[in-house]
MIDOSE-1310 file (N, C-alpha, C; in nm, 2 decimals, decimal comma, always signed):
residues 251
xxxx	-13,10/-7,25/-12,22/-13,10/-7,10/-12,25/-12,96/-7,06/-12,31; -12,95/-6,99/-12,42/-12,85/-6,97/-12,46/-12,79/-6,81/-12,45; -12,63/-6,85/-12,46/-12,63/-6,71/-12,43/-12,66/-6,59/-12,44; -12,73/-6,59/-12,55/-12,75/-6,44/-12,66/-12,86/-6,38/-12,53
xxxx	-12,98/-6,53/-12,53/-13,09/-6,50/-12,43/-13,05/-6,47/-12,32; -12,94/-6,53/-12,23/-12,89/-6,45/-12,09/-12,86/-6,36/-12,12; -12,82/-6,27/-12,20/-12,76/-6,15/-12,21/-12,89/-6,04/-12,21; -12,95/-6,08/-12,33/-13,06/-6,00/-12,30/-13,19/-5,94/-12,21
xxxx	-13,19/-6,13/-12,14/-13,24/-6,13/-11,98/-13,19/-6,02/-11,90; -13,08/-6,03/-11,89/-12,97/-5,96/-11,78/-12,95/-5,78/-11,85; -12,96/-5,76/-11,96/-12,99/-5,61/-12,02/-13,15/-5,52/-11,92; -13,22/-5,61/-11,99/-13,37/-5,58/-11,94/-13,38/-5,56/-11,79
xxxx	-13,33/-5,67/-11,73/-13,35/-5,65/-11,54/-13,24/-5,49/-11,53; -13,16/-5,49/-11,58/-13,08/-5,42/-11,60/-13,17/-5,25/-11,55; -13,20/-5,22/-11,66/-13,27/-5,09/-11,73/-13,42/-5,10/-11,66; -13,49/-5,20/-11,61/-13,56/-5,19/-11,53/-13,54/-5,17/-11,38
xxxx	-13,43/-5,21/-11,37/-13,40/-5,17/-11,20/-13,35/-5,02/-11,21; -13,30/-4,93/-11,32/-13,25/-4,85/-11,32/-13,35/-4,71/-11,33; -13,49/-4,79/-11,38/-13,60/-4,72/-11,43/-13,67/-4,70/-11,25; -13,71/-4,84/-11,19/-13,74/-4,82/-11,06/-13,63/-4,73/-10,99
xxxx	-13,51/-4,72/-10,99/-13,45/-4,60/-10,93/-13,46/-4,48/-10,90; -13,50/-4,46/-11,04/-13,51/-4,33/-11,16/-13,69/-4,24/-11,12; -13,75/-4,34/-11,06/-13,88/-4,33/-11,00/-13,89/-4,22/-10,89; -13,98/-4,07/-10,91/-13,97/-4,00/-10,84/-14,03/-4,02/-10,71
xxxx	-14,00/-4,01/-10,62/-14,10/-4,02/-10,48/-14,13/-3,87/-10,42; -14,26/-3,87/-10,37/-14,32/-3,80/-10,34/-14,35/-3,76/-10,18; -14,29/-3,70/-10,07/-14,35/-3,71/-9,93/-14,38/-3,59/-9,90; -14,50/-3,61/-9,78/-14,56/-3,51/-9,79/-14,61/-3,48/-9,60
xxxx	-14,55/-3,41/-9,54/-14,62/-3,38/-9,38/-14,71/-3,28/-9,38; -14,79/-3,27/-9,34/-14,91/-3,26/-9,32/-14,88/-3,09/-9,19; -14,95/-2,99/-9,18/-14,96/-2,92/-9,10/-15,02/-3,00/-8,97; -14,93/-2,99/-8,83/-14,95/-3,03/-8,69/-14,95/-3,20/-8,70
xxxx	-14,89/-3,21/-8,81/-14,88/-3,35/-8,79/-14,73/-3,38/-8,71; -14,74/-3,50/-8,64/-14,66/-3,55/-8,53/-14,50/-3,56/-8,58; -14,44/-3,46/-8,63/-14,25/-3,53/-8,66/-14,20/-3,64/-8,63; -14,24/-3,70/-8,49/-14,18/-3,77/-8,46/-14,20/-3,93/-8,53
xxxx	-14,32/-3,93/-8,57/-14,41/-4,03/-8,62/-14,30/-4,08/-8,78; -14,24/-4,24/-8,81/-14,17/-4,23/-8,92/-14,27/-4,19/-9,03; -14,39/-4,18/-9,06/-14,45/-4,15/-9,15/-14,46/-4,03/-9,18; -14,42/-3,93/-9,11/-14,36/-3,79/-9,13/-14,26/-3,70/-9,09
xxxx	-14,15/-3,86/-9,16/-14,02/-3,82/-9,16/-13,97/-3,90/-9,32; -13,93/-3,84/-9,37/-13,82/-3,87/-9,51/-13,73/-3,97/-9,51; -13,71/-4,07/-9,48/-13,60/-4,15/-9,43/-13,54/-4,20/-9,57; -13,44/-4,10/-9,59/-13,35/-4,11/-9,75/-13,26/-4,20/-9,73
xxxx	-13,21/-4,23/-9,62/-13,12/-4,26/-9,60/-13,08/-4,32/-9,46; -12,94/-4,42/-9,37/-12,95/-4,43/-9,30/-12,96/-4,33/-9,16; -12,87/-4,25/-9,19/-12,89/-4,18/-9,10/-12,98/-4,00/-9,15; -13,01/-4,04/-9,22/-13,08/-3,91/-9,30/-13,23/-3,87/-9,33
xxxx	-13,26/-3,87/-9,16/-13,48/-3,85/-9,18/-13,52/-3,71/-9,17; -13,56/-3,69/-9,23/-13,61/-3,54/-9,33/-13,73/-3,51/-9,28; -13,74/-3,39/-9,16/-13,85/-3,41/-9,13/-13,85/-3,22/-9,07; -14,01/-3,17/-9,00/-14,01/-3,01/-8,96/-14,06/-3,04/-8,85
xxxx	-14,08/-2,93/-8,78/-14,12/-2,93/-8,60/-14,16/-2,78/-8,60; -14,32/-2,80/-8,57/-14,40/-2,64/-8,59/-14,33/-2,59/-8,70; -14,35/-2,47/-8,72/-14,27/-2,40/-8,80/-14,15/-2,32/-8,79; -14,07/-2,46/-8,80/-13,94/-2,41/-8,76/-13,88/-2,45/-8,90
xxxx	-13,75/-2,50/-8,97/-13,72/-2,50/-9,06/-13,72/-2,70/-9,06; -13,69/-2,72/-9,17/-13,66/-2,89/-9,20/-13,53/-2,92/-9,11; -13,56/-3,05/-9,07/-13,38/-3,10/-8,99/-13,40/-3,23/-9,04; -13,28/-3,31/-8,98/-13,23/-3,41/-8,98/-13,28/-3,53/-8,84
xxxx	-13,37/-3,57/-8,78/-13,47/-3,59/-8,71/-13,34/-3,75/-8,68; -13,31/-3,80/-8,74/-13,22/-3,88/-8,71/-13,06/-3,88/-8,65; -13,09/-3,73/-8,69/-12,91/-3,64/-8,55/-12,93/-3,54/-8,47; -13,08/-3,48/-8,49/-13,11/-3,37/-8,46/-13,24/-3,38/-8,37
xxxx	-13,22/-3,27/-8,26/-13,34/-3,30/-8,24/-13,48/-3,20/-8,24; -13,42/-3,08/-8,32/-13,47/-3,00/-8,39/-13,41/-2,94/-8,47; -13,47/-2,82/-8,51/-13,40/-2,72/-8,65/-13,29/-2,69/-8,58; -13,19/-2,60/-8,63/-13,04/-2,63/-8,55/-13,03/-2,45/-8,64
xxxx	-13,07/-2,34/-8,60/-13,02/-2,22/-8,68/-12,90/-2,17/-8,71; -12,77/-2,30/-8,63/-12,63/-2,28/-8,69/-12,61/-2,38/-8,79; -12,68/-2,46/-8,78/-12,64/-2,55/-8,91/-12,70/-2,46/-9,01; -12,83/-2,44/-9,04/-12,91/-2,36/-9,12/-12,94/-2,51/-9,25
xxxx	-12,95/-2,63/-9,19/-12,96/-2,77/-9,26/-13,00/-2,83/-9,20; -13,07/-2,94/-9,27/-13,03/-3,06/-9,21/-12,91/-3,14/-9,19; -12,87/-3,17/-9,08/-12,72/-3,22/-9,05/-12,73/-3,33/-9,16; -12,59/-3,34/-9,23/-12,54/-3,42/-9,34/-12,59/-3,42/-9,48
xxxx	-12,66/-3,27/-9,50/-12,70/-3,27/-9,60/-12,68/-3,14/-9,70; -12,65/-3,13/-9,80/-12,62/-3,01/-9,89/-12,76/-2,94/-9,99; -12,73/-2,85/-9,97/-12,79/-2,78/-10,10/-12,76/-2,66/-10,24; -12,86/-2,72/-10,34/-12,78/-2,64/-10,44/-12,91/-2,56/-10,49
xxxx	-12,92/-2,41/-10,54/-13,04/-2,40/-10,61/-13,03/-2,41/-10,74; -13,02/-2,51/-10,80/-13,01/-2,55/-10,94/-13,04/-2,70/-10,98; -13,09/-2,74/-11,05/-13,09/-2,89/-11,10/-12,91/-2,94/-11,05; -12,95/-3,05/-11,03/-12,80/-3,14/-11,02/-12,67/-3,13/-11,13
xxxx	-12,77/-3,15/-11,24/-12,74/-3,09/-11,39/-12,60/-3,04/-11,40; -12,68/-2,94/-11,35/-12,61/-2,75/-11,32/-12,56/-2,67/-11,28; -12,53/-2,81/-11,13/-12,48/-2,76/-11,02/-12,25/-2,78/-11,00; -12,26/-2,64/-10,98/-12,09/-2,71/-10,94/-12,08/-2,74/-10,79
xxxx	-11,95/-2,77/-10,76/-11,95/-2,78/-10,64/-11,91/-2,70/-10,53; -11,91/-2,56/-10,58/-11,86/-2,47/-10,50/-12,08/-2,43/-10,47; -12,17/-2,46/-10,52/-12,30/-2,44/-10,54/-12,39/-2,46/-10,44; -12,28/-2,58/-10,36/-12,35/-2,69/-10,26/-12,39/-2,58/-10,14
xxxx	-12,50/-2,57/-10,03/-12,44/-2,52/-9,91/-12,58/-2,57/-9,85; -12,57/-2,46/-9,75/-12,70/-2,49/-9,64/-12,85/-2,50/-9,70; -12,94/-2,54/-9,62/-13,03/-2,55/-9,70/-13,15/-2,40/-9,73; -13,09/-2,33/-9,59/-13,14/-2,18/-9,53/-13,06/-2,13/-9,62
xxxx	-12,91/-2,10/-9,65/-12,86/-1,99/-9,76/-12,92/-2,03/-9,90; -12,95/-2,16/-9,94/-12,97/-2,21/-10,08/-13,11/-2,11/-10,10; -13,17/-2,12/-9,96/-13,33/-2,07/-10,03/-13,34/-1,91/-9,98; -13,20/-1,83/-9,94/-13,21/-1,72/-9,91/-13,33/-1,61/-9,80
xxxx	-13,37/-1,76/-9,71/-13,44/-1,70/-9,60/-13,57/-1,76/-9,65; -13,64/-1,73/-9,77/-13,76/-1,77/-9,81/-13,75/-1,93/-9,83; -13,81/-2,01/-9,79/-13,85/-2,13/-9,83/-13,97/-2,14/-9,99; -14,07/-2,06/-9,98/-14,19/-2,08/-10,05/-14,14/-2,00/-10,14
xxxx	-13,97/-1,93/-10,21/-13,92/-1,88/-10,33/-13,90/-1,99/-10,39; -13,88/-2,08/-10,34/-13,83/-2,26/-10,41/-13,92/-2,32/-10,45; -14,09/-2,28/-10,44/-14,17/-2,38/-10,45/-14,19/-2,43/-10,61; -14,16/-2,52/-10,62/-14,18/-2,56/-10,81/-14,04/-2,54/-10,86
xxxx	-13,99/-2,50/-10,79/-13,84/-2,49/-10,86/-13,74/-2,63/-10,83; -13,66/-2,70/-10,95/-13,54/-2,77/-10,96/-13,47/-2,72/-10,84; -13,44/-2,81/-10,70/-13,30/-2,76/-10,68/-13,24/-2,91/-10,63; -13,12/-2,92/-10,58/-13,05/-3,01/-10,56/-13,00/-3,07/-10,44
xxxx	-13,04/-3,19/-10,38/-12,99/-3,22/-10,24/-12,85/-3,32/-10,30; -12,78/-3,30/-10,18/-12,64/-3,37/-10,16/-12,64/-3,46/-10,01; -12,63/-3,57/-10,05/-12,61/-3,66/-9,94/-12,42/-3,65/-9,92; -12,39/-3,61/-9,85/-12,20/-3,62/-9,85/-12,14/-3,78/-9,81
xxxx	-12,24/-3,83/-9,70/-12,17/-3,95/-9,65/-12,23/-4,05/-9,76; -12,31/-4,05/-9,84/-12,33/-4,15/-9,95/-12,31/-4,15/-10,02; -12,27/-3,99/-10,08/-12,28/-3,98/-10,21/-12,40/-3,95/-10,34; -12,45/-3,94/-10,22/-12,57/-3,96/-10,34/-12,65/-3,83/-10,39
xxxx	-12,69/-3,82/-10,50/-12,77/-3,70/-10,54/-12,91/-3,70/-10,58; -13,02/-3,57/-10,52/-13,13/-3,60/-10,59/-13,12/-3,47/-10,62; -13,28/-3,44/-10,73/-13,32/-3,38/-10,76/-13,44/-3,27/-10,73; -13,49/-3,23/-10,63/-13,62/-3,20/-10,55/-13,70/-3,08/-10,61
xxxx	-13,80/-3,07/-10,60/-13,94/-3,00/-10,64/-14,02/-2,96/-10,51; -13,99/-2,84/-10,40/-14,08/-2,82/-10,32/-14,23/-2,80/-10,39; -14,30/-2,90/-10,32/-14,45/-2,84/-10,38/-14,47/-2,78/-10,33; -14,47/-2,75/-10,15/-14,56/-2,70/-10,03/-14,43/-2,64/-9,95
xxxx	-14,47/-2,56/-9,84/-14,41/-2,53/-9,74/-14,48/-2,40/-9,63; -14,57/-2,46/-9,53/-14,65/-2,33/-9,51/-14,56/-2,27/-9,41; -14,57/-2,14/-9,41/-14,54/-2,00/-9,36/-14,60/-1,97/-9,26; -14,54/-1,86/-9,17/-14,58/-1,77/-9,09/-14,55/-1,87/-9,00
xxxx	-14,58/-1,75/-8,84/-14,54/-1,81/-8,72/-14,66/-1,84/-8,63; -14,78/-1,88/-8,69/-14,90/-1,89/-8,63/-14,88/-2,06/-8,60; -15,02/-2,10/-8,49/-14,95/-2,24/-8,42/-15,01/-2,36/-8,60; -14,97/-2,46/-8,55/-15,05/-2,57/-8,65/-14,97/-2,57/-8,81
xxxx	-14,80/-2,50/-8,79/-14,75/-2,51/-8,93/-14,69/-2,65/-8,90; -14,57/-2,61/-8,95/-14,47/-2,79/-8,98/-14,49/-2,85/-9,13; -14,59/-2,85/-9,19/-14,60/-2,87/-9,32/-14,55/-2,86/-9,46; -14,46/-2,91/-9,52/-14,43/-2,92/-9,65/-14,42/-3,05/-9,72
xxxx	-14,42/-3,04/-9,81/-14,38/-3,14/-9,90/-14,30/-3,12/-10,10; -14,25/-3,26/-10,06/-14,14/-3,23/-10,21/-14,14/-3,35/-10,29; -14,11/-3,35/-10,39/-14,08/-3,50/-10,49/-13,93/-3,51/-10,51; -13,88/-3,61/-10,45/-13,74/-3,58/-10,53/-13,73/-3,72/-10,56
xxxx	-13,57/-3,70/-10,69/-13,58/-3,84/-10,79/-13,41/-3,83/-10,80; -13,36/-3,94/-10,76/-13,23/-3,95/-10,77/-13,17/-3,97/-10,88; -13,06/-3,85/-10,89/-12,98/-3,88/-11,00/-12,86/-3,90/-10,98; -12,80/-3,92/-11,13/-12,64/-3,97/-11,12/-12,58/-3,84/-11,20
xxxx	-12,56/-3,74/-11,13/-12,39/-3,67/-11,24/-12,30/-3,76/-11,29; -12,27/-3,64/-11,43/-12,19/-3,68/-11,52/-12,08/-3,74/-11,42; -12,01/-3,89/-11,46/-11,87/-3,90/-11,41/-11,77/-3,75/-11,37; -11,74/-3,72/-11,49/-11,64/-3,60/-11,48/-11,69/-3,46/-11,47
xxxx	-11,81/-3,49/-11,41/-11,85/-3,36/-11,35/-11,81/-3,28/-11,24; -11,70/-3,39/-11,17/-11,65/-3,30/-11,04/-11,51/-3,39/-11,01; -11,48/-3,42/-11,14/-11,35/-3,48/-11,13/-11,19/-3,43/-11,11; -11,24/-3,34/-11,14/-11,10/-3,19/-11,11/-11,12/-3,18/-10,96
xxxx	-11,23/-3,16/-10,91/-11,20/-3,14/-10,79/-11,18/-3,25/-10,63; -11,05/-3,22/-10,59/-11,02/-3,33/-10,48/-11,05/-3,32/-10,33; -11,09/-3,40/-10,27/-11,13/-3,33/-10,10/-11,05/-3,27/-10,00; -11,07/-3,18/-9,95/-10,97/-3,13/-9,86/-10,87/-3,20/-9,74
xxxx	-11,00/-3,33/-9,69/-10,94/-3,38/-9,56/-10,94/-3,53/-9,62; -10,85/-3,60/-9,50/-10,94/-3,75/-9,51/-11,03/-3,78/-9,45; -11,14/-3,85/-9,51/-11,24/-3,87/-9,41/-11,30/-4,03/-9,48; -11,32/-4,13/-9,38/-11,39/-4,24/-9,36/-11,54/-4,19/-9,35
xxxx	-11,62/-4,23/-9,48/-11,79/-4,19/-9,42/-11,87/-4,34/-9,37; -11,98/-4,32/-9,36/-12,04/-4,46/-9,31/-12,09/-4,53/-9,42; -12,05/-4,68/-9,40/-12,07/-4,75/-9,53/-12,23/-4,74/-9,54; -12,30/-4,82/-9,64/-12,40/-4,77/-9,68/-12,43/-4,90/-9,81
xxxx	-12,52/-5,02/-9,77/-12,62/-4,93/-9,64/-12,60/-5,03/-9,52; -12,67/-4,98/-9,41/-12,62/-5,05/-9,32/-12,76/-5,03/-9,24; -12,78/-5,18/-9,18/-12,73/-5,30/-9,17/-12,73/-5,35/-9,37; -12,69/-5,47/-9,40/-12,66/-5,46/-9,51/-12,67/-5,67/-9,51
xxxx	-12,65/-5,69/-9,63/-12,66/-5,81/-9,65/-12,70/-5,86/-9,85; -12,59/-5,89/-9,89/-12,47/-5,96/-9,83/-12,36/-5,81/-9,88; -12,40/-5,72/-9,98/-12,31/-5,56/-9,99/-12,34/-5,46/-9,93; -12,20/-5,42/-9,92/-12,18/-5,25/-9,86/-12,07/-5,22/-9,92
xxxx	-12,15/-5,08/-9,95/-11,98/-5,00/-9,98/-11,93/-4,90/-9,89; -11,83/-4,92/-9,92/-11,73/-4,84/-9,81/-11,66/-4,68/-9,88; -11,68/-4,59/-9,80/-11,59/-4,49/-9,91/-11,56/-4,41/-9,82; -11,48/-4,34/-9,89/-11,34/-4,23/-9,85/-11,29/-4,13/-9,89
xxxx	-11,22/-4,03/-9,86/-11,21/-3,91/-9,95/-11,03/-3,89/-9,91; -10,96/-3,89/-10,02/-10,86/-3,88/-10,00/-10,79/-3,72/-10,08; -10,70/-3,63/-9,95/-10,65/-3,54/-10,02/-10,54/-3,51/-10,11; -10,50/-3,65/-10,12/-10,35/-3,64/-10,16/-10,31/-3,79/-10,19
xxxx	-10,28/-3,80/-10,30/-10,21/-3,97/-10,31/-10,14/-4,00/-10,16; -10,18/-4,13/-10,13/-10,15/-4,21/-9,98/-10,13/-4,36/-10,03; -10,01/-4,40/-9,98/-10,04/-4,56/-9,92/-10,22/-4,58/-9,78; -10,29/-4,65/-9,84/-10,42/-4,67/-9,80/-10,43/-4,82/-9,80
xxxx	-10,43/-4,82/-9,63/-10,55/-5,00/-9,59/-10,65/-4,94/-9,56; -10,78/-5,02/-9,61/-10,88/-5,07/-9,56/-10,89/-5,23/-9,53; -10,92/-5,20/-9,39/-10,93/-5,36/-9,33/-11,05/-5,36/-9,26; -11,14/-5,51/-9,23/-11,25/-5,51/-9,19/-11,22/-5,63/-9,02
xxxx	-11,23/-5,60/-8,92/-11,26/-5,65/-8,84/-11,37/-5,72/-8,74; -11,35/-5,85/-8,67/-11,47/-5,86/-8,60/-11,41/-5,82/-8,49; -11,59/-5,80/-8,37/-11,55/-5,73/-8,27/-11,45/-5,78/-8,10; -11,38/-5,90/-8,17/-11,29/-5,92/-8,10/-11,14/-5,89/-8,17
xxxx	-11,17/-5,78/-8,26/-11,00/-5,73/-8,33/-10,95/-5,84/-8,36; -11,00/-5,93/-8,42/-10,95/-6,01/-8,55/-10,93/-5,97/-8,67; -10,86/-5,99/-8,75/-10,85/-5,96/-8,90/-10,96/-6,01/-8,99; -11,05/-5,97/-9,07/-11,13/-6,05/-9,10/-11,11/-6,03/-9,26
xxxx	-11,07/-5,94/-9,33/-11,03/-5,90/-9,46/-10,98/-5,80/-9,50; -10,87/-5,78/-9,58/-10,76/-5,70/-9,63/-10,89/-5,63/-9,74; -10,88/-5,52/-9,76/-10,98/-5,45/-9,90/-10,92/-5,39/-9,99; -10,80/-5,30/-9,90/-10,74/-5,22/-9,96/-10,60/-5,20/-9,96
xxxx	-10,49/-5,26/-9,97/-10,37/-5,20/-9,91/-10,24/-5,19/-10,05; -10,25/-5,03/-10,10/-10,21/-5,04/-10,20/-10,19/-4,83/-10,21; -10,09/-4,79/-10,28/-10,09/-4,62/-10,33/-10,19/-4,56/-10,38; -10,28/-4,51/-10,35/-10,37/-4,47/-10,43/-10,38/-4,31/-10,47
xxxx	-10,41/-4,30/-10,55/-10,41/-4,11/-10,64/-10,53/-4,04/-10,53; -10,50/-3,93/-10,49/-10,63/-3,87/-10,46/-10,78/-3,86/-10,52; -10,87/-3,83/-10,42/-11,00/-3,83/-10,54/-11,06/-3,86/-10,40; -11,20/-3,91/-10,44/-11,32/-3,98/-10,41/-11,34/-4,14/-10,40
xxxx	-11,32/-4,23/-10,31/-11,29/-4,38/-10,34/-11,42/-4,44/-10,28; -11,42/-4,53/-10,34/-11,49/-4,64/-10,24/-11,50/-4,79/-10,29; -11,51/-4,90/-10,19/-11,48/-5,03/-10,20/-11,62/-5,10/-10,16; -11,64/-5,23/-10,26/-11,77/-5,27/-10,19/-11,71/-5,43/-10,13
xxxx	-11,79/-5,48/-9,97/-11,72/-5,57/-9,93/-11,86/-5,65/-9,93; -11,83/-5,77/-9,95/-11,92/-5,92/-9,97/-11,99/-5,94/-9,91; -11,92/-5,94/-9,78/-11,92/-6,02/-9,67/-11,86/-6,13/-9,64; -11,74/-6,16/-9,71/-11,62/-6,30/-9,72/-11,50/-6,23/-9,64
xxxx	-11,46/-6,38/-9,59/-11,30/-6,33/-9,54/-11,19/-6,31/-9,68; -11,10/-6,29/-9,59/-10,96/-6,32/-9,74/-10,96/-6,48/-9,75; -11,01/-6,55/-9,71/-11,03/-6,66/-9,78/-11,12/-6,68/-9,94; -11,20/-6,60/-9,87/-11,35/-6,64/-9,99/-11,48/-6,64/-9,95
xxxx	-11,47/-6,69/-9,79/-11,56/-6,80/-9,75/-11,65/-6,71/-9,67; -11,84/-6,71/-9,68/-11,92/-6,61/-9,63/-11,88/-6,60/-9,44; -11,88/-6,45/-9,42/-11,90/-6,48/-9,26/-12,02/-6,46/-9,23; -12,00/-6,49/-9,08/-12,14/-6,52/-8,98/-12,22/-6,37/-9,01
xxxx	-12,32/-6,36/-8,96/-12,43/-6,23/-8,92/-12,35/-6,14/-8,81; -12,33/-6,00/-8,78/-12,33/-5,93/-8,63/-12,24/-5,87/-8,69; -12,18/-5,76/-8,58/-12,12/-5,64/-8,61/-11,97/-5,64/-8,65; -11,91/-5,59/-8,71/-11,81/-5,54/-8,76/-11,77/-5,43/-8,74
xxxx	-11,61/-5,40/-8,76/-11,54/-5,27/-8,76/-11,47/-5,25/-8,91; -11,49/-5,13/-8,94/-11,41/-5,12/-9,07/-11,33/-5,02/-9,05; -11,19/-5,04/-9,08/-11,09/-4,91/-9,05/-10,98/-4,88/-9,16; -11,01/-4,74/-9,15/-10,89/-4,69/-9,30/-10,80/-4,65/-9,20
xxxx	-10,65/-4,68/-9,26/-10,52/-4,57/-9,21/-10,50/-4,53/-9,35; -10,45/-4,42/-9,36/-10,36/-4,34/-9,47/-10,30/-4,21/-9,42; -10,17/-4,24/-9,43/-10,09/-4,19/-9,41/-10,12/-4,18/-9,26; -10,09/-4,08/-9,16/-10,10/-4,10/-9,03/-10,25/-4,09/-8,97
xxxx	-10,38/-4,08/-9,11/-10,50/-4,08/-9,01/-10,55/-4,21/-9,05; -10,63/-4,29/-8,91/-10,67/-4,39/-8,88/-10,77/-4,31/-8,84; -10,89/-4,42/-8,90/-11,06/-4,42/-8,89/-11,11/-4,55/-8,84; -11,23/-4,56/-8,77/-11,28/-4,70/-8,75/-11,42/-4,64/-8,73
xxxx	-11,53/-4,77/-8,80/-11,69/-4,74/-8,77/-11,74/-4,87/-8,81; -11,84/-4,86/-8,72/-11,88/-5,03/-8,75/-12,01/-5,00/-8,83; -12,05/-5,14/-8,87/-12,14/-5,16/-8,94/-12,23/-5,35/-8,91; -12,30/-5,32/-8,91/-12,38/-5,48/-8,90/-12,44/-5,54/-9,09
xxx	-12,40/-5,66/-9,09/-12,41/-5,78/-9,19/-12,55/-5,87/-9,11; -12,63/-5,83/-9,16/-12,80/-5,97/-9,13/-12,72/-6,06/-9,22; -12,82/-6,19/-9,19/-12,81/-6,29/-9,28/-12,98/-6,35/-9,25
């Protein structure tokens, strides 16, 4: 096979994995159906299951153990009422202020979820969401389809704190990436440990500009060479804050 043909092989899988990405998903809970059940819970993410209890508002079923009326969210999650598109980032907030009290004002409407510890963005379409405070609610459903903003859509803007989020995804095999939010140019390590505080790989140790960062690790030491399966520690210092959170590698 020649090269022209590997290139073009490698184009195709390309734009087809990006197409399956691009694929909107549809979930849908049912009125008095069981929350707790994963089949009517949203699981976007690792720590991020999307789910209602009676008719109370949507939570985060995986940090939460109900609706939470101070968060007015699901924990770890943002909202925008606009396409992603269209959204700035001052746009982002709860999921209760985005929909101004009414849930069923959003139905059919573009708006925009924010994953903060991933990074990630979709796009969502409430189809459903029943109302009132009579027994046997809990039900809605939405489609959302993940997108990517423009690069320099939120490139002016820098984070306020530092913060280490959880790599992703995890458990993971053989990548993860690791990310960070830096407010201010820092000398920054990232190092990965096993859980007898060995050194296991250097990622990062170098000045970096503020912004939004992240690093994807193998699963190799600084040698090269694949490590075993089991738990790890990943830790940023910069400048005087030091972070640590583990993560598990299957094999």
């Amino acid at each position: 096979m020649n090269i022209k043909n590997i290139f073009l092989i490698t184009l195709i899988l390309f734009f087809a994995k990006n197409l399956l990405l691009a694929q909107p998903i549809v979930f849908i809970k049912q009125n008095s159906a069981d929350w707790t059940l994963p089949e009517n819970q949203d699981r976007i993410a690792d720590s991020v299951w999307i789910t209602r209890k009676h008719t109370q508002s949507i939570f985060n079923i995986a940090q939460e153990s109900g609706y939470s009326g101070s968060n007015g969210s699901p924990i770890n999650t943002l909202w925008a009422d606009t396409a992603t598109s269209n959204a700035e980032v001052g746009d982002f907030t709860s999921f209760v202020t985005m929909h101004g009290g009414n849930p069923q004002s959003i139905i059919n409407d573009t708006v925009s979820l924010y994953l903060p510890d991933y990074g990630l963005y979709y796009d969502v379409i409430f189809l459903s969401y029943s109302g009132g405070n009579s027994g046997g609610g809990g039900g809605f459903s939405y489609s959302r389809e993940q997108v990517f903003p423009l690069k320099n859509q939120y490139e002016n803007i820098n984070p306020d704190q530092v913060i280490l989020h959880k790599n992703y995804p995890n458990p993971f095999n053989p990548l993860t990436t690791l990310r960070y939010d830096l407010p201010e140019n820092s000398y920054v390590n990232v190092t990965i440990y096993d859980m007898l505080g060995r050194k296991i790989r250097t990622l990062v140790n170098t000045t970096q500009d503020a912004g939004f960062k992240s690093v994807i690790w193998d699963a190799t030491n600084d040698y090269g060479k694949p490590v075993s399966a089991g738990i790890y520690l990943y830790q940023i210092q910069a400048g005087e804050y030091i972070s640590t959170k583990k993560m598990v590698l299957l094999k």
